[in-house]
C-alpha positions in Angstrom: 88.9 95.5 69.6 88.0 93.9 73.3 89.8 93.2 75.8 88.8 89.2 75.9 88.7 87.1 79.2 87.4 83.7 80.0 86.7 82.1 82.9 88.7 79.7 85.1 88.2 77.5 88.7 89.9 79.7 91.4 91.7 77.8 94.0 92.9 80.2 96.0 89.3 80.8 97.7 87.6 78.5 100.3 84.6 78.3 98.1 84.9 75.3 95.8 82.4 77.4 92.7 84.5 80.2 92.5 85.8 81.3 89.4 88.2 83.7 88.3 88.7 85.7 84.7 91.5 84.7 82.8 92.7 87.2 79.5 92.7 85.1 76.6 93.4 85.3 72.8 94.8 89.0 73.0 97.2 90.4 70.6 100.7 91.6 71.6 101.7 95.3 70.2 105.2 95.7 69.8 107.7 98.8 69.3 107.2 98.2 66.0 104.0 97.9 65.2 103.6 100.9 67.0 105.8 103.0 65.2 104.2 101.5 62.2 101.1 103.1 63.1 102.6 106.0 64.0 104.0 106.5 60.4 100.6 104.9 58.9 98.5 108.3 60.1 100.9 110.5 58.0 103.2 111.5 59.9 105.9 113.3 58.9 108.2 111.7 61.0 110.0 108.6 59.5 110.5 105.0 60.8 113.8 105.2 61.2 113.6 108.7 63.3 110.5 107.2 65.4 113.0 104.5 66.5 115.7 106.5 67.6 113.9 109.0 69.3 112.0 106.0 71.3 115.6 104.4 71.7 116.9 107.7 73.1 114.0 107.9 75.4 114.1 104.5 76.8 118.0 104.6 77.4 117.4 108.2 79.2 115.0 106.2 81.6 116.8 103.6 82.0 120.0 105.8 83.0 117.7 108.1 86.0 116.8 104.3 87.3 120.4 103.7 87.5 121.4 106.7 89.3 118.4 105.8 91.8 115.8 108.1 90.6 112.4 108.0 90.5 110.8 108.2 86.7 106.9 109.4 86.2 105.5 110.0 83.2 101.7 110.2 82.0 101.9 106.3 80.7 104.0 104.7 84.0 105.5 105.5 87.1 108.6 103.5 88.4 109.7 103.9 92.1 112.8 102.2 93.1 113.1 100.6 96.7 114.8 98.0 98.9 113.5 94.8 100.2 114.6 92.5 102.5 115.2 92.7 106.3 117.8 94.8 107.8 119.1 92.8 111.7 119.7 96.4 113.2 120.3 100.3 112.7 123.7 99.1 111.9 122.7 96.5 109.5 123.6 97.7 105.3 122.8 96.1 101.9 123.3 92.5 101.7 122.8 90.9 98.3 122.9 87.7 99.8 119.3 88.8 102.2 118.1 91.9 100.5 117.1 92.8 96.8 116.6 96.4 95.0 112.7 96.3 93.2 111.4 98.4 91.1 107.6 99.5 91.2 105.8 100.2 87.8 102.6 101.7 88.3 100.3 103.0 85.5 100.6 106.9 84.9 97.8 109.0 84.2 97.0 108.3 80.9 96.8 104.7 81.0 94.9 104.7 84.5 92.2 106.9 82.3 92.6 104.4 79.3 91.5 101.5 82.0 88.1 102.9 82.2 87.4 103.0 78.4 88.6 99.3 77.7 85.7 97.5 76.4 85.2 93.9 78.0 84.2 90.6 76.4 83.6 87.4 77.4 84.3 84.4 76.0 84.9 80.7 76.2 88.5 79.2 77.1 88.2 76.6 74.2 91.8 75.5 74.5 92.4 74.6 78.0 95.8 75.7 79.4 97.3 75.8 82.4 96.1 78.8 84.6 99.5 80.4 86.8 97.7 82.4 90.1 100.0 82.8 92.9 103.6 82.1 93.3 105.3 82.4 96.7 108.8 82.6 97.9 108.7 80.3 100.7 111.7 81.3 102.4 111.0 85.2 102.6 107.2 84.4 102.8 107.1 86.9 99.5 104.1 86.5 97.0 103.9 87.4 93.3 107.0 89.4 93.3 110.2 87.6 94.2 112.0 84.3 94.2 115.3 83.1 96.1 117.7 80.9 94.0 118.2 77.6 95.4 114.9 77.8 97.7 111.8 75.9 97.8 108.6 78.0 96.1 104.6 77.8 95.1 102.5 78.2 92.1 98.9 78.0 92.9 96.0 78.1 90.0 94.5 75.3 87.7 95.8 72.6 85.0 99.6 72.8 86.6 100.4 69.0 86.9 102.6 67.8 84.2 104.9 65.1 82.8 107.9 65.6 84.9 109.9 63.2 82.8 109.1 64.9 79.4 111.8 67.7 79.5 109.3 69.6 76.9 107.0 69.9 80.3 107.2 71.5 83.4 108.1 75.1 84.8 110.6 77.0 83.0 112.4 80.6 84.3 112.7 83.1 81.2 115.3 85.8 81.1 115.2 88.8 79.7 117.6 87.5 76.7 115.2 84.3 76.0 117.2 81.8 77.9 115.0 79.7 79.5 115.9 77.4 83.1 113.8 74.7 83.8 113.0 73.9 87.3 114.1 70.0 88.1 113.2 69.4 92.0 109.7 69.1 92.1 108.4 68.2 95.6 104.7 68.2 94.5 103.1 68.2 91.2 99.6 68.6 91.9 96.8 70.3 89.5 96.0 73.1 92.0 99.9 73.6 93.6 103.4 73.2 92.1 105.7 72.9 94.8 109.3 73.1 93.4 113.3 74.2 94.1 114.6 77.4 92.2 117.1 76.3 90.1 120.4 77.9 91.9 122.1 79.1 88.4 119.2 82.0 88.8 121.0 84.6 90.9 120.2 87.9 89.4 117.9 89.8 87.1 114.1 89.4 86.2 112.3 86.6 84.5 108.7 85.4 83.5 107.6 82.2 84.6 105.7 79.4 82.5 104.3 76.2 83.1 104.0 74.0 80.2 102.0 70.8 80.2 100.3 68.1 78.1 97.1 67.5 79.3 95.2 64.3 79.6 93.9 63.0 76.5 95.6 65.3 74.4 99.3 65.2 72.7 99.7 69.4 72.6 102.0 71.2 74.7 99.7 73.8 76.4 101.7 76.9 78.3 100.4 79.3 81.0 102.4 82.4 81.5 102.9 84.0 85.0 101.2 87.9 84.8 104.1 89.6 86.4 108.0 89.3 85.9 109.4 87.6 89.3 112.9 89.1 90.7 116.0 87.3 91.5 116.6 87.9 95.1 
């Protein structure tokens, strides 16, 4: 299997012929279909017991986060630190102006497995809309957080949409699958989505999506954000 990327206008360049490479039409692996590989090279090791040892694992991580710890292993590295700014040496934690990330960084086995991923090109058939850049406003932040009730950017290609088809427009995910739609839209532009964070989003991580229907066609198309954006 390839990796397969297509390409797509870049407006975040001065240079009006710039493109930039978009993945497209790549498969999703899950914990299970992992496992099920796992157990498909004949391994002694059963379904069930993959699963538990995997659930054990990822609670154990999950529990050295909580405590404040760093956690590096040979697929990722996760590094825990604050953001926001402090007024003063006297200044502390503020959820209100400052947010706890954390950092994932490739570990040493994936950062080798980069090198050996075979490329290929291909053509976008099924135009969607291309997500590029999204910046908090108010903290000047891009491609990492967003502030609940504050005015924010996406940048890229194919954005503009319906804004009175409630199937359109950009949606906040949460981790559980509830999904927020964004309902003050200041400018609905192809290049630039400018836009109020719903309020109700005051904690945890979520993808974004813009969904649209584009001209002379009746399918919902949907571009997905790369990275998970913070609550702040």
């Amino acid at each position: 299997m390839a990796l397969r990327y297509g390409l797509a206008p870049n407006y975040l360049t001065d240079d009006p012929n710039d493109f930039m490479g978009v993945v497209t039409n790549n498969e999703t692996v899950t914990v299970e279909s992992i496992v099920e590989q796992m157990i498909g090279k004949g391994s002694t090791v059963t379904k069930a017991e993959a699963l538990s040892v995997i659930e054990e694992f990822e609670y154990t991580v999950v529990e050295a986060v909580k405590n404040g710890n760093s956690v590096h292993t040979k697929l990722f590295k996760i590094t825990p630190s604050v953001a926001g700014v402090f007024t003063d040496q006297s200044d502390g934690f503020d959820p209100s102006r400052h947010a706890i990330r954390l950092n994932l960084n490739a570990g040493s086995r994936l950062t080798k497995a980069i090198s050996e991923i075979e490329l290929r090109k291909v053509e976008i058939s099924s135009p969607q809309p291309v997500l590029q850049q999204f910046v908090d406003l108010k903290n000047n932040v891009v491609n990492e957080s967003f502030t609940p009730g504050q005015i924010a950017s996406i940048r890229g290609s194919l954005l503009k949409f319906n804004s009175e088809d409630p199937k359109q427009g950009i949606f906040f995910i949460a981790n559980d699958g509830t999904e927020t739609r964004a309902e003050n839209v200041v400018k609905n532009k192809p290049s630039e989505l400018l836009f109020f964070v719903p309020e109700s989003l005051t904690s945890g991580s979520f993808k974004i999506e813009v969904r649209v229907i584009l001209h002379d066609s009746k399918k919902l198309r949907t571009g997905q954000f790369a990275y998970d954006l913070t609550s702040v």
